[in-house]
C-alpha angles and dihedrals in degrees: 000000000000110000128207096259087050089062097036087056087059095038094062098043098042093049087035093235090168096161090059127077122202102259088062099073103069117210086253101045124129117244102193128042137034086300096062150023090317100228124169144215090281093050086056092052088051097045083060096051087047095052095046095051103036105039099019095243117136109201093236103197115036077209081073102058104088089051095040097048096037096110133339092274099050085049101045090046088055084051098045097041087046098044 
């Protein structure tokens, strides 16, 4: 079961996010937008590639994306129901 550091730890060195630790990206926190960690389109894209390769979970419907990369736990959930 893939737990919510596990994916921050990709997270950070995939997007290359090398001025935030771990602890700084709370479960609940938003990816995407001024509240979060202010990622962007190409981050998505790039989300997708990481979580293919890393934890073997293709994003099957691109429609799902903005449920399925909202926060850590929306997005580990989504990895740990599809493995």
């Amino acid at each position: 079961m893939i737990t919510t550091a596990d994916l921050k730890v990709k997270l950070i060195d995939g997007l290359g996010l090398e001025d935030i630790e771990v602890d700084e990206i709370g479960d609940d926190m938003a990816l995407f937008g001024d509240d979060g960690l202010g990622l962007d389109s190409v981050d998505a894209i790039e989300i997708t590639l990481i979580v293919e390769k890393e934890f073997g979970v293709k994003i099957k419907d691109a429609g799902e994306e903005s449920g399925v990369f909202s926060t850590p736990n929306t997005l580990v959930a989504y990895i740990n129901e599809n493995k």
